[in-house]
KOLGULUM-99517 format. One line per 2 residues: number of its first residue (from 1); their letters; for each residue x, y, z of C-alpha. Coordinates in steps of 0.1 Angstrom, whole numbers. Example, Ala and Ser with C-alpha at 12.3 -4.5 7.8 and 13.67 -1.06 7.14 Angstrom:
1	as	123 -45 78 | 137 -11 71
END
This chain:
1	xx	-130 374 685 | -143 338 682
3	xx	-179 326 674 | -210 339 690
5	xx	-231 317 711 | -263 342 703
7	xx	-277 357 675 | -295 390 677
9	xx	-320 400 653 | -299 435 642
11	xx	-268 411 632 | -295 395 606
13	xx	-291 405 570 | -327 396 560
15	xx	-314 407 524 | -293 376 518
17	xx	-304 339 522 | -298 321 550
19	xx	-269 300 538 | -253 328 529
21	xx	-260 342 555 | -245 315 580
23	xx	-216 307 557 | -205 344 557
25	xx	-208 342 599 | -186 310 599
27	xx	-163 322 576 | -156 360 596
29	xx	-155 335 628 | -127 314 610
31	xx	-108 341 595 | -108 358 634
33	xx	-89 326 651 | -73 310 626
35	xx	-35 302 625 | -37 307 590
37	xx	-14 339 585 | -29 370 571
39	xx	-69 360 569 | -77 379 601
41	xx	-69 413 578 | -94 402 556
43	xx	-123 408 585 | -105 435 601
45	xx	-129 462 614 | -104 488 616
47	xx	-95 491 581 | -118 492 551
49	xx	-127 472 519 | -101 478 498
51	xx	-75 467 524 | -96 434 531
53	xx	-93 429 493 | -58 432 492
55	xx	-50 408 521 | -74 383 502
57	xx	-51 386 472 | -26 379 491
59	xx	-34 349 510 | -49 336 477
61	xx	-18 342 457 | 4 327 492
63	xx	-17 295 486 | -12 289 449
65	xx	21 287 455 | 19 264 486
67	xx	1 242 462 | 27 249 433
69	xx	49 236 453 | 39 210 473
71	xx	26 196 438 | 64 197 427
73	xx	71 174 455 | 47 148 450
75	xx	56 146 415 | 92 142 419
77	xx	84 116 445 | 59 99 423
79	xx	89 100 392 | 122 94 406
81	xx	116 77 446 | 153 64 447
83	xx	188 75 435 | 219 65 432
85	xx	251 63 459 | 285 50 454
87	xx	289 28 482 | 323 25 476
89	xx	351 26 450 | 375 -1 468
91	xx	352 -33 465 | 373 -61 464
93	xx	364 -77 431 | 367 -112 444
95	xx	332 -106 449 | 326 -109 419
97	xx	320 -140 391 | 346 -133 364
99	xx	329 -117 334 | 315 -143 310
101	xx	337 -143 274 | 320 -156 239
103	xx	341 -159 214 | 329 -157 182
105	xx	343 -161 144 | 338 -135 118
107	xx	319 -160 99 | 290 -180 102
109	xx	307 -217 88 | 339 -237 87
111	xx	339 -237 52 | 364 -267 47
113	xx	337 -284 73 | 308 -273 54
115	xx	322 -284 13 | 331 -317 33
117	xx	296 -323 40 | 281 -308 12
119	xx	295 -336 -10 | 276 -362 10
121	xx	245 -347 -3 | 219 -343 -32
123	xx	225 -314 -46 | 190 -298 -67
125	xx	197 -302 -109 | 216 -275 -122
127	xx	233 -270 -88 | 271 -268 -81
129	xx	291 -271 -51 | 310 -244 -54
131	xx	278 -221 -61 | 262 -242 -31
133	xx	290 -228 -7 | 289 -194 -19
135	xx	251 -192 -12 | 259 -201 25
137	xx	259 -159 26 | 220 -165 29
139	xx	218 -168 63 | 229 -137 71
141	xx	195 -130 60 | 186 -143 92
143	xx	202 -114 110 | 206 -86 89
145	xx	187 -64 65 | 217 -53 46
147	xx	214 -75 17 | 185 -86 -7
149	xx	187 -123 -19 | 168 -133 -51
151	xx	142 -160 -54 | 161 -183 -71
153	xx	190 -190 -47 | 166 -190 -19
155	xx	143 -220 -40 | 178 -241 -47
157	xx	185 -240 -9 | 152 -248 0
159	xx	156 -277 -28 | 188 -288 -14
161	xx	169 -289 23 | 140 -310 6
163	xx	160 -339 -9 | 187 -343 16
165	xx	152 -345 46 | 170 -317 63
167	xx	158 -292 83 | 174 -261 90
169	xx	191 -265 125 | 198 -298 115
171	xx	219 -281 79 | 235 -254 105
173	xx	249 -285 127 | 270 -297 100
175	xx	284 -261 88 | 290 -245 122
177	xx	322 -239 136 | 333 -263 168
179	xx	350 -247 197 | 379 -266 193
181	xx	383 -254 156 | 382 -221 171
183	xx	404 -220 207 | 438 -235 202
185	xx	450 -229 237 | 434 -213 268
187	xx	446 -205 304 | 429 -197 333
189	xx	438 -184 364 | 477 -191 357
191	xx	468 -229 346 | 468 -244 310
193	xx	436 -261 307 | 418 -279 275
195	xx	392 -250 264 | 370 -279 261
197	xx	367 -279 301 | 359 -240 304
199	xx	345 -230 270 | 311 -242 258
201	xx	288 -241 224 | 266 -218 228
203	xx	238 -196 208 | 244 -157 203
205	xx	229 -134 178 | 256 -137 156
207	xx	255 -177 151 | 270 -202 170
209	xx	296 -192 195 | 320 -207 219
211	xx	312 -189 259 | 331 -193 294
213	xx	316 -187 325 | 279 -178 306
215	xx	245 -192 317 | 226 -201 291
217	xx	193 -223 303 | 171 -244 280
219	xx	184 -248 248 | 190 -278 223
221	xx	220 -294 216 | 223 -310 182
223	xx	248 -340 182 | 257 -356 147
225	xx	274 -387 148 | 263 -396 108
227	xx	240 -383 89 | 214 -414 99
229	xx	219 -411 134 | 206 -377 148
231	xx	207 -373 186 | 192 -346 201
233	xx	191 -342 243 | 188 -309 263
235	xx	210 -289 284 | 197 -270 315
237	xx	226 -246 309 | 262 -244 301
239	xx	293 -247 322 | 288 -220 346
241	xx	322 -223 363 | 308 -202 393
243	xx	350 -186 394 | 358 -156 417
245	xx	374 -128 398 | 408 -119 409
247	xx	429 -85 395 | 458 -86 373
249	xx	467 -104 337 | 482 -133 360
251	xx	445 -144 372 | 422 -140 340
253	xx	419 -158 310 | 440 -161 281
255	xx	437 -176 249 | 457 -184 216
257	xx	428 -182 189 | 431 -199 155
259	xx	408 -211 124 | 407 -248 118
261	xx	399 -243 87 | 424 -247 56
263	xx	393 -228 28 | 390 -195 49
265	xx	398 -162 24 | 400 -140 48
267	xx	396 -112 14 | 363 -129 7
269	xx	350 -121 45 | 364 -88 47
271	xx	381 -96 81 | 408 -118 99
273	xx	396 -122 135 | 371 -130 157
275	xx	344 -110 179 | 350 -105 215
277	xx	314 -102 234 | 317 -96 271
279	xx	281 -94 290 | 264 -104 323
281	xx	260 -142 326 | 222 -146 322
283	xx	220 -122 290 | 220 -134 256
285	xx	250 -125 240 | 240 -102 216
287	xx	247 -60 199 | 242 -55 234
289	xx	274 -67 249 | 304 -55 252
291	xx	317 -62 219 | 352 -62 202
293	xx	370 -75 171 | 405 -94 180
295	xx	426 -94 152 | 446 -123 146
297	xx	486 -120 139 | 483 -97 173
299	xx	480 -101 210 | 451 -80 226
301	xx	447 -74 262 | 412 -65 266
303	xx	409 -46 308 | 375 -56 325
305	xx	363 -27 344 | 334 -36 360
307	xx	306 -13 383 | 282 -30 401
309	xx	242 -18 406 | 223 -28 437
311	xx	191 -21 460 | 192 -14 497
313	xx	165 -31 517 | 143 2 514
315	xx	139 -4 477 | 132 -40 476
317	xx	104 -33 498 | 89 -12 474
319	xx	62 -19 444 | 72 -18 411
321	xx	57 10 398 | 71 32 424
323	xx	107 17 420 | 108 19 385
325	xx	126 -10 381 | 127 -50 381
327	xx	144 -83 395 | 153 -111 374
329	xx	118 -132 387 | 94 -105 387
331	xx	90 -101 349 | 84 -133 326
333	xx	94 -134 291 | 82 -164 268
335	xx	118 -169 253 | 141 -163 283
337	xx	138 -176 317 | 161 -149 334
339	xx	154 -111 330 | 181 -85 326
341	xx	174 -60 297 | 194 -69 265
343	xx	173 -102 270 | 142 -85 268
345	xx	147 -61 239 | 154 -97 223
347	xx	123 -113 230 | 103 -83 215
349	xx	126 -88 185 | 120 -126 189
351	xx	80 -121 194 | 75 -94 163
353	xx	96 -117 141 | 70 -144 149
355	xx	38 -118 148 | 49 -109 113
357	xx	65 -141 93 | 51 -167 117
359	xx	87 -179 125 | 116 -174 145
361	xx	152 -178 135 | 173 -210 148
363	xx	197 -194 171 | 165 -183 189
365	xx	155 -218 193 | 157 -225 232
367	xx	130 -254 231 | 105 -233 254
369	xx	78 -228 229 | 67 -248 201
371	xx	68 -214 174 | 82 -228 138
373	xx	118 -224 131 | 126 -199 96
375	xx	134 -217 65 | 150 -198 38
377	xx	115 -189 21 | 113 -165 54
379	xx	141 -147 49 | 122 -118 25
381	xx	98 -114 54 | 126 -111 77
383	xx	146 -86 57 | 119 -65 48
385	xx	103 -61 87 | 138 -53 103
387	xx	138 -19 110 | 163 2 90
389	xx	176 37 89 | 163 67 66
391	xx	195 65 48 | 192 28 39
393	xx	154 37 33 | 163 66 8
395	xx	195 46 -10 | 168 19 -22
397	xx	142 47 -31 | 116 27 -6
399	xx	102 44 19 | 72 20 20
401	xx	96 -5 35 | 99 15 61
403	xx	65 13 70 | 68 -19 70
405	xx	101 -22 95 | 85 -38 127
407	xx	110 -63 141 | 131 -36 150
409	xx	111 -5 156 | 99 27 168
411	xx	71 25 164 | 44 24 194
413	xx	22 -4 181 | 48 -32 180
415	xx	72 -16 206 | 78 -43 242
417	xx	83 -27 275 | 112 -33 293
419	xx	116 -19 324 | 147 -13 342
421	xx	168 -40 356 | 173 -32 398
423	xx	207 -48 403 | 233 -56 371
425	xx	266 -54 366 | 284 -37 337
427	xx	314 -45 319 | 336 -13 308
429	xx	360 -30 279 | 395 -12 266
431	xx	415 -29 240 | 453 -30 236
433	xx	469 -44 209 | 502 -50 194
435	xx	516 -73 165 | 524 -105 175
437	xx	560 -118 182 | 566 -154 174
439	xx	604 -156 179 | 603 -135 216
441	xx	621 -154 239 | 593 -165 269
443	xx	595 -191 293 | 560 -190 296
445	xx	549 -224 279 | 518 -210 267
447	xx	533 -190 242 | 549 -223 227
449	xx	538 -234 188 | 523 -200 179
451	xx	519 -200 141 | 523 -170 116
453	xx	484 -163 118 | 471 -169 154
455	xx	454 -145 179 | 466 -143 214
457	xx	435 -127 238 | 440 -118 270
459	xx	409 -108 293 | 415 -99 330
461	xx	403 -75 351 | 423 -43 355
463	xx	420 -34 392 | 416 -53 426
465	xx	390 -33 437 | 358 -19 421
467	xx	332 5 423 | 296 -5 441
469	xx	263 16 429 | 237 14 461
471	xx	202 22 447 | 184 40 477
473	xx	152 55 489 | 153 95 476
475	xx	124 102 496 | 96 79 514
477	xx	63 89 532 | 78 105 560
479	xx	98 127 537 | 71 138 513
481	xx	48 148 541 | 78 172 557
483	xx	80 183 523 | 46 196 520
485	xx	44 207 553 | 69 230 548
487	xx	56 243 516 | 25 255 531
489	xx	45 266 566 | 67 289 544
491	xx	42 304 524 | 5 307 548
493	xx	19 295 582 | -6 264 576
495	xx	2 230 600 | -16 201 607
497	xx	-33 217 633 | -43 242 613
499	xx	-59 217 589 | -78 206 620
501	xx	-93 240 627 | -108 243 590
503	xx	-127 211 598 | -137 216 630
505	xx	-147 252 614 | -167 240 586
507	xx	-185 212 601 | -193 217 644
509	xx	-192 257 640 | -211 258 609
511	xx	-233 236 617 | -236 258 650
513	xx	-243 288 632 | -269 275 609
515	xx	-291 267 639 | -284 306 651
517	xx	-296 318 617 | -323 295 615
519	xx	-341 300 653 | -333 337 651
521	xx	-352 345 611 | -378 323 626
523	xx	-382 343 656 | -383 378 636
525	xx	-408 361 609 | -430 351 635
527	xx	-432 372 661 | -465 390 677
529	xx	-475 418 691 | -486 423 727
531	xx	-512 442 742 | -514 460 780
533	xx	-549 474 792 | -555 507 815
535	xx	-554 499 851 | -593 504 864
537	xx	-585 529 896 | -567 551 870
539	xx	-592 579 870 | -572 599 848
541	xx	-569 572 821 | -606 567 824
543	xx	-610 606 813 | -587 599 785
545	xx	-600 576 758 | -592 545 750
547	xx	-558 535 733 | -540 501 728
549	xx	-504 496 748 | -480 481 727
551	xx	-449 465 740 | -424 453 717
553	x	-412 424 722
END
């Protein structure tokens, strides 16, 4: 049964308006052809009401879950487009850069450095030397949060910065730790080498550190040749030596670590060692790295496993938003030119630091903005914005303080997005360690002169192959539309086509079916009736009165 081309006046329901009248017509029409499985029962004229109601549950009910479902699609297409494959577990890892080291030590200063210089200078009145070098603890307040410092030590320091005409990265150039006071020895791919050639000065989290194979663009370099003459001249970046990994202990990089420094208590600092920190070579090293302690009077292998994350072509062509994720040019940061994540959780810290004391601290110092530097008077706002834990919170009986903990935070209003890095690599770490030999008979030569106290390190990677991550598409256009047309093919038979039939439906046939009503109620409204006379030779009709024919029309 399909749509009528005529209308006559019986199929009229003058008890309904017209547009209910023609809707109800299109609709029987539709439900008659359609594809759509199950709406023909709903018009059936063999069976009765009840069953048509039933059948229109049903196909209601059929749809809502067509819908349910092809909603669930979308979404998870809209969430998640791509996943992750291993591409391959055997990668050989010359591919690869090898993994940039810093080497840090367990504290800030060379202290034998640092009372050197401190006798060049005016101390405040009332000050000491040796209560001068046990201050130098203040600048942990530039870091950490662990420690309250009282007004007066922080007023001498700033005293001793005023008449000496020293500013602070200017003080810390004079105190910090050189890499050769640090690196004793170092090896690289099987050669001796001076460390000065590989390892570099470079700025980290925790102070000043000493890095191989790290990029680290636009900073300042402080070079003090006297206390008159101050140089200062940039560096686009440090000695990226651009080396290929290779597997085994034979190819990485070994070095004999040991404090030039004849004042260090190793009881006063609570440690004997140095930090390890292992990243990729455009982050900041920072918490975020792979960090370990080396011990000295041992000999620590440290294995570099590393994974590698990348995007097939299918992903790079996609937006952002629907990616989920970012390359290193496509999200700016004021104080790092090159975006991977650790560097951007450290320009939020960098930017609330400044939002709240109007400062940043001078390891964060790359010369690309023109923010003020910390003194010592900031170090009260620094403490009191990092962000701490409940415990700390409740051990001080100050839970306004954590309120006021923004630099490092959870809370939404000074919280930094970072999105997603696309491609990265990351560096699984495992430690070995044993005591250190002196006497063991090597013919190595690097194992010559080792005192009582040094650190041998040993970093290498621990396979000649390595496991590739291939970001891909999970689903793209073509998918989500099979996707949803099988949601509605399962549950109400519906295709494309049968999409086209509801609009031819409710537009050409309705429109068709409106005229119908229309011409067919005007026609019944309107109509007259007409009227037939006797014929004259009808003698018989002339005996018979006169009556009025009428002939419906």
């Amino acid at each position: 049964m399909g749509h009528q081309e005529e209308l006559k006046p019986e199929q009229v329901d003058l008890k309904v308006t017209p547009f209910v009248g023609y809707l109800r017509r299109t609709w029987s029409d539709f439900c008659a052809t359609s594809s759509i499985h199950g709406l023909k029962y709903t018009r059936d004229e063999d069976t009765n009401k009840i069953v048509h109601l039933v059948w229109l549950l049903i196909s209601v009910v059929m749809f809502i879950c067509a819908v349910v479902m092809a909603r669930t699609f979308y979404m998870d297409y809209r969430s998640s487009p791509t996943r992750m494959n291993v591409e391959s577990d055997n990668t050989p890892v010359n591919r690869l850069y090898f993994p940039p080291v810093t080497i840090c030590p367990d504290v800030l200063f060379n202290m034998q450095k640092s009372e050197a210089f401190l006798n060049t200078l005016r101390l405040p009145k009332g000050a000491e030397l040796r209560g001068i070098l046990r201050k130098l603890h203040i600048f942990y307040g530039f870091m950490l949060d662990d420690e309250r410092y009282s007004a007066e030590d922080i007023e001498q320091m700033e005293a001793l910065l005023f008449l000496n005409n020293l500013t602070i990265p200017e003080f810390v150039e004079h105190l910090r730790w050189n890499c050769d006071e640090i690196l004793y020895r170092c090896r690289f791919n099987g050669e001796i080498m001076d460390c000065s050639k590989i390892f570099q000065l470079s700025k980290t989290f925790f102070g000043h550190c000493c890095s191989f194979n790290l990029r680290q663009k636009g900073w300042v370099n402080n070079k003090l040749n006297n206390l008159e003459s101050f140089k200062v001249f940039h560096l686009n970046s440090l000695n990226f030596t651009a080396q290929r990994a290779i597997g085994g202990l034979r190819y990485g990089l070994s070095v004999v670590v040991r404090y030039k420094d004849d004042n260090y208590d190793p009881l006063q600092s609570y440690s004997y060692g140095v930090k390890l920190l292992i990243q990729e070579a455009d982050a900041f090293p920072s918490a975020h790295s792979a960090a370990k302690f080396i011990a000295f009077n041992s000999e620590t292998f440290a294995a570099v496993r590393p994974q590698e994350t990348f995007c097939s072509s299918a992903v790079k062509a996609l937006i952002i938003e629907e990616r989920n994720c970012v390359f290193q040019n496509e999200f700016p940061m004021r104080y790092f030119s090159d975006y991977v994540y650790p560097n951007c959780e450290l320009n939020c810290r960098v930017t609330n630091m400044v939002k709240f004391c109007g400062c940043h601290t001078y390891f964060f110092d790359f010369n690309r903005t023109s923010d003020r530097i910390c003194t010592f008077r900031d170090i009260p706002c620094l403490v009191d914005n990092f962000g701490r834990l409940l415990l700390i919170c409740s051990k001080y009986s100050d839970f306004n303080r954590l309120l006021s903990a923004n630099i490092i935070t959870r809370k939404k209003s000074t919280q930094c997005y970072c999105p997603l890095t696309c491609e990265h690599i990351d560096y699984d770490v495992q430690l070995t360690n044993f005591p250190l030999e002196l006497n063991m008979p090597v013919a190595d030569k690097f194992y010559s002169g080792l005192a009582k106290n040094d650190g041998v390190l040993h970093v290498f990677i621990n396979s000649f192959s390595y496991r590739r991550l291939r970001r891909d598409l999970l689903s793209n256009m073509v998918t989500l539309v099979s996707n949803l047309g099988s949601a509605f093919s399962l549950f109400v038979g519906m295709s494309m086509l049968s999409v086209v039939e509801i609009i031819y439906y409710f537009s050409v046939i309705l429109r068709k079916n409106y005229k119908l009503e229309c011409e067919t109620r005007s026609q019944m409204l309107h109509k007259k009736p007409k009227f037939a006379w006797p014929k004259a030779n009808d003698t018989h009709s002339k005996e018979q009165k006169s009556v009025f024919i009428i002939h419906k029309s």
